[in-house]
C-alpha positions as CSV (number, residue, x, y, z in Angstrom):
1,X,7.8,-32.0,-29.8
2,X,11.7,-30.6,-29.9
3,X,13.3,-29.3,-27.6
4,X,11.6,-25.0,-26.7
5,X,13.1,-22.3,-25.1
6,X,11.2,-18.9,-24.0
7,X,13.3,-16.2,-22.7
8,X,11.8,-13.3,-20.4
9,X,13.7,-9.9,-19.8
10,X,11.7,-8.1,-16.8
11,X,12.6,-4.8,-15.5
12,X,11.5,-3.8,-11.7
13,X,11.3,-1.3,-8.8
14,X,10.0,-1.3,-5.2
15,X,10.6,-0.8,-1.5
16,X,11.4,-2.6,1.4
17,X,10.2,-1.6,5.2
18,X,12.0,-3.5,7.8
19,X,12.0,-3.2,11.8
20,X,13.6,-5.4,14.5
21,X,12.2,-6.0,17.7
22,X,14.3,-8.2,20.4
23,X,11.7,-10.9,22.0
24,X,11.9,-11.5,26.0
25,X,13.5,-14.8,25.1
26,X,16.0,-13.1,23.3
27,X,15.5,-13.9,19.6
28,X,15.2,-11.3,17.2
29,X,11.9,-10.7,15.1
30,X,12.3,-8.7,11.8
31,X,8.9,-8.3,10.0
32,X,8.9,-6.9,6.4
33,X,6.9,-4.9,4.3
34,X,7.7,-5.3,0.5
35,X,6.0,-3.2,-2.8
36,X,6.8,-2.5,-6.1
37,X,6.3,-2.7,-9.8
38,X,7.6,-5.2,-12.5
39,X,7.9,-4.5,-16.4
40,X,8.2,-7.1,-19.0
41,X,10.2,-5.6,-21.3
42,X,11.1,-9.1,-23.5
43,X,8.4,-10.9,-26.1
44,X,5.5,-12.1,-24.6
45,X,5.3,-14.3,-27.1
46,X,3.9,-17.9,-25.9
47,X,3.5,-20.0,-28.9
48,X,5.2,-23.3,-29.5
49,X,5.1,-25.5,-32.5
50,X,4.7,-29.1,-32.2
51,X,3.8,-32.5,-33.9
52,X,3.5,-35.9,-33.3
53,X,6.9,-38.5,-33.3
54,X,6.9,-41.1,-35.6
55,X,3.8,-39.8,-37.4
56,X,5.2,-37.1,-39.8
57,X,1.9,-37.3,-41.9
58,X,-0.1,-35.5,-38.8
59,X,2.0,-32.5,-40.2
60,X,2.7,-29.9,-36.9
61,X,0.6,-28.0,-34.9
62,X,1.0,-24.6,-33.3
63,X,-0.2,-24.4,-29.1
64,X,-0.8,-21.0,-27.6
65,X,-0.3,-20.2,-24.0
66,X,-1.4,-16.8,-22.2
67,X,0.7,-13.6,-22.9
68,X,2.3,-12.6,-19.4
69,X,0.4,-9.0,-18.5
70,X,3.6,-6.3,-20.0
71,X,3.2,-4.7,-16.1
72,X,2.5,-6.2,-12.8
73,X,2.7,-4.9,-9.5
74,X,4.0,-7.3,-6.6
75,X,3.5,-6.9,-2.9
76,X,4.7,-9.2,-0.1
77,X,5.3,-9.5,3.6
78,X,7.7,-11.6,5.8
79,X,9.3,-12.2,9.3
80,X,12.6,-13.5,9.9
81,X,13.0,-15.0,13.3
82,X,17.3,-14.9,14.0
83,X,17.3,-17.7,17.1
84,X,21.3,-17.0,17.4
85,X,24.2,-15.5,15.1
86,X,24.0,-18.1,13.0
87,X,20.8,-19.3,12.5
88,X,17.4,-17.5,10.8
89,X,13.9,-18.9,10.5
90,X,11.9,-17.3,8.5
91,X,8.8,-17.4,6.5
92,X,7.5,-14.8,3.1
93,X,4.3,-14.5,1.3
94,X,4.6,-12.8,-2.0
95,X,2.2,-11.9,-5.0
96,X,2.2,-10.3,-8.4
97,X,-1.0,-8.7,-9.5
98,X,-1.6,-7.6,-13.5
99,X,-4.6,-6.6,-15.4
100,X,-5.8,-10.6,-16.4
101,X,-3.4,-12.7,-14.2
102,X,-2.2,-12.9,-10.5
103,X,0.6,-15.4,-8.7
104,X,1.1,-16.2,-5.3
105,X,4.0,-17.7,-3.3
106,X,4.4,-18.7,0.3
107,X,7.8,-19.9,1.8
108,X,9.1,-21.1,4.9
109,X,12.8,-22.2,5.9
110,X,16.0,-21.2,8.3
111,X,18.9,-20.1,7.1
112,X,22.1,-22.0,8.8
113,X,25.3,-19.5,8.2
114,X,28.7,-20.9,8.7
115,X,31.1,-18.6,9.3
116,X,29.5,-15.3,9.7
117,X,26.1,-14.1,11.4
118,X,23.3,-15.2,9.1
119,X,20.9,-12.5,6.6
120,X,18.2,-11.6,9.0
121,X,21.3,-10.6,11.8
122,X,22.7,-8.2,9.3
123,X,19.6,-6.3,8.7
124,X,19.6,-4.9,12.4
């Protein structure tokens, strides 16, 4: 199969809710509330041709994937935990929900910033 290349041009809204609480420890905990809407606005066109190397007789083929759905809501919540200036942990959970498919992401991490007081300081 040569080399394929599909392209994707979404347009998207939403809103974000955010709170801090300070912990008796000291840390900061900023939970987060995320919703909105996404628009595909590019070709949802999933078809790539193909054939087999070295055996030009087989002629080529044509494989179909599924269409993205054209509009998809997405929802998601998080909580950063800032330990110090510099340093965030936090984890997300995010999904996107259309009419015939639905994704799902979890992600965990901490943010080390040099220099300045890491994302999840600024938001206070």
């Amino acid at each position: 199969m040569a080399s394929h290349t599909t392209s994707s041009a979404q347009v998207g809204a939403g809103v974000r809710f955010n709170t801090s609480y300070r912990t008796a420890g000291g840390w900061w905990l900023t939970p987060e509330v995320r919703v909105g809407l996404s628009e595909e606005v590019g070709s949802r066109t999933t078809g790539v041709s193909a054939s087999f190397a070295g055996v030009p007789s087989a002629g080529s083929f044509t494989l179909t994937g599924v269409p993205p759905d054209r509009t998809q809501a997405t929802a998601g919540l998080g909580i950063v935990m800032t330990a110090s200036p510099q340093l965030d942990l936090f984890i997300d959970a995010d999904g996107r929900f259309g009419a015939t498919q639905r994704s799902g992401l979890i992600s965990t991490g901490l943010r080390w910033s040099f220099g300045g007081p890491a994302s999840g300081t600024a938001r206070r």
